[in-house]
C-alpha positions as CSV (number, residue, x, y, z in Angstrom):
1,X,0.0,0.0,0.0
2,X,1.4,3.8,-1.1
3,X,1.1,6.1,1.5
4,X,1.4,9.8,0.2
5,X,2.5,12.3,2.5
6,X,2.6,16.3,2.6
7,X,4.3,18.8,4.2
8,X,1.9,21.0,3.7
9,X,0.0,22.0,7.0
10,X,-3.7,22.7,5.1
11,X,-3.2,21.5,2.1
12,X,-6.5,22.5,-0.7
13,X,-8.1,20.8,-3.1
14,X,-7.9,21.1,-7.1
15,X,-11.1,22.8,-7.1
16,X,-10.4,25.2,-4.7
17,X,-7.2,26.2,-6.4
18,X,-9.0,27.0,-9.1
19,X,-11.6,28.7,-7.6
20,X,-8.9,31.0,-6.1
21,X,-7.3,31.3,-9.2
22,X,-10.5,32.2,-11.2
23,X,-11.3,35.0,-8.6
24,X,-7.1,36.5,-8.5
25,X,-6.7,36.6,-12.2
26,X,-10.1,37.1,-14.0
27,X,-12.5,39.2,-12.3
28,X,-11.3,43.0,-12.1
29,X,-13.4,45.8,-11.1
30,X,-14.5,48.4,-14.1
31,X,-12.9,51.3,-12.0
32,X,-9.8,50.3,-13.2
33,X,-6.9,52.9,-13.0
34,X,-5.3,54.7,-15.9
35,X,-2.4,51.9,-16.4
36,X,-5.4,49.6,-16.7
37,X,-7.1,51.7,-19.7
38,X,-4.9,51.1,-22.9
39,X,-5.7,52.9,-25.6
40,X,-7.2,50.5,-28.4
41,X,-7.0,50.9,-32.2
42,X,-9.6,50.5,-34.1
43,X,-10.2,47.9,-37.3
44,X,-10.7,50.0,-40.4
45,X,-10.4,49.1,-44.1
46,X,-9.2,51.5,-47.1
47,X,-9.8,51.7,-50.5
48,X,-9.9,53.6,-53.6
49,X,-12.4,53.8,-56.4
50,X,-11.9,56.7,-59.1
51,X,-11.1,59.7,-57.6
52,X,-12.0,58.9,-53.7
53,X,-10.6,57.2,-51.0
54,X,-13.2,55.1,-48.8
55,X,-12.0,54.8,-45.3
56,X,-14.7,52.4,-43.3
57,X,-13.9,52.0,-39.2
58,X,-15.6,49.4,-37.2
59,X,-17.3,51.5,-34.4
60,X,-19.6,49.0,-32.5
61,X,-22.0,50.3,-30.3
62,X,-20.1,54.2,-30.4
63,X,-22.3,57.0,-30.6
64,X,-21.4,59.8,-33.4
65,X,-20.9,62.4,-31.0
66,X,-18.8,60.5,-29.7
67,X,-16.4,60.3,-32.6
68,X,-13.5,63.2,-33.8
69,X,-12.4,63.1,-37.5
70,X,-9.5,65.3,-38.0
71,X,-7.4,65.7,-40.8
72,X,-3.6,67.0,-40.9
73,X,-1.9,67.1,-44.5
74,X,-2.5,64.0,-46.0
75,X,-3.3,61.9,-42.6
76,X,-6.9,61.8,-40.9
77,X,-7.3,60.7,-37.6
78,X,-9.7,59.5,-36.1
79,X,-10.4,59.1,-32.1
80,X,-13.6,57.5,-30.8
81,X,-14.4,56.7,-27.2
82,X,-16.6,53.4,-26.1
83,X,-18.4,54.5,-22.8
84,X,-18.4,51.6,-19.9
85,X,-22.1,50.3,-19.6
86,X,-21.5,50.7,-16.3
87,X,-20.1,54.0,-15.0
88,X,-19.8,56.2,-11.5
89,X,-21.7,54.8,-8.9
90,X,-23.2,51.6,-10.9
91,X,-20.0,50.5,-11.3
92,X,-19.1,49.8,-8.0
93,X,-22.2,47.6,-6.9
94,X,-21.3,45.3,-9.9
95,X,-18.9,41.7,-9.4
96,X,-17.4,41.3,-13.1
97,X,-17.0,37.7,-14.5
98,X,-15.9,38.8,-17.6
99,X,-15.1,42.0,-19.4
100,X,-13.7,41.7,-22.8
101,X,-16.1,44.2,-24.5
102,X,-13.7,47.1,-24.5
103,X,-14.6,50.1,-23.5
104,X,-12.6,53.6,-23.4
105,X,-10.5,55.7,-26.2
106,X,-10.4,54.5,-29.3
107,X,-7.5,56.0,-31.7
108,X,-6.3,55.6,-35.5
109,X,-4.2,57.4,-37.9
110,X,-4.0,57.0,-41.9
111,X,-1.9,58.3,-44.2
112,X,-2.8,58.7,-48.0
113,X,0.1,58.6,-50.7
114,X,-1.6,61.4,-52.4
115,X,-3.0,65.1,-51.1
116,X,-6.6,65.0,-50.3
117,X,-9.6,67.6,-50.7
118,X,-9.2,68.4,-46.8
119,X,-12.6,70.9,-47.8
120,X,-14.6,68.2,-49.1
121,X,-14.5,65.2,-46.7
122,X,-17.8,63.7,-45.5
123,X,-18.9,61.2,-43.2
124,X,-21.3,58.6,-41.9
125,X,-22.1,55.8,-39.8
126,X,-24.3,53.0,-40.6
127,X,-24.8,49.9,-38.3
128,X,-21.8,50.6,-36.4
129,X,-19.6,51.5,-39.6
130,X,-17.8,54.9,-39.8
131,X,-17.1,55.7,-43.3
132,X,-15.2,58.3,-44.2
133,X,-15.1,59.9,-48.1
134,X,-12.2,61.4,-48.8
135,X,-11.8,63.1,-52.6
136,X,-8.6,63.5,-54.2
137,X,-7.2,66.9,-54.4
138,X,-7.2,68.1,-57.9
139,X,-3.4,68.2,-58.6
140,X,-3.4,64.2,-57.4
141,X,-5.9,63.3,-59.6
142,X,-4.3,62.2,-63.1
143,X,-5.0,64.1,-66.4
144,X,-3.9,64.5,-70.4
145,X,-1.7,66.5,-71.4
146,X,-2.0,67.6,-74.8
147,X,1.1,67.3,-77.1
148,X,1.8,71.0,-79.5
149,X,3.2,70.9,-82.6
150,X,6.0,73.3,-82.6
């Protein structure tokens, strides 16, 4: 007969080592501090058709007055913030289980290889999609020259 001996003076069960580790390393608080709060980018795609670029940024669930579209030379950037669901005094009567819906600042810059019509830039949101029109400027966009006789 094996006899199997610790020198442990309480020694805890697999389940309860888990427990403890489930409740240590995966329930936080949503009043994290600053550290805690990264600043996310955000998923966009970018294409060309003609004369326009078509920026489209995946913005679940943001508001649009919650979104700032700046441009600077040929790079627009974008900043978006994703409240909490729970903030100020909610927050604290709540015991997370999981939080991996982000929430917070939201930040992306693009450059374009050609100037852009800074004046003429529009844009939308649909569904949770920010798209963002950006014409050409006129000296980017290509043209004939004609050839003289001399």
């Amino acid at each position: 007969m094996t006899t199997i001996r610790t020198t442990f003076a309480n020694p805890i069960s697999l389940r309860d080592a888990m427990d403890r580790l489930f409740e240590q390393s995966f329930i936080r608080s949503p009043q994290a501090t600053d550290e805690d709060r990264t600043v996310r980018t955000m998923a966009v795609n970018l294409y060309e058709k003609d004369d326009v670029y078509y920026l489209q940024a995946y913005l679940p669930g943001v508001k649009s007055d919650n979104v700032d579209i700046s441009i600077d030379g040929n790079a627009i950037n974008i900043k978006a913030r994703i409240p909490s669901r729970l903030e100020g005094e909610d927050a604290g009567n709540c015991r997370w289980y999981i939080t991996e819906l982000g929430y917070g600042e939201m930040n992306r810059s693009v450059s374009f290889p050609v100037p852009v019509d800074a004046n003429r830039i529009e844009a939308s949101q649909d569904n949770g999609v920010l798209t963002v029109t950006v014409p050409k400027a006129e000296e980017a966009k290509p043209r004939q020259i004609k050839v003289k006789t001399a």
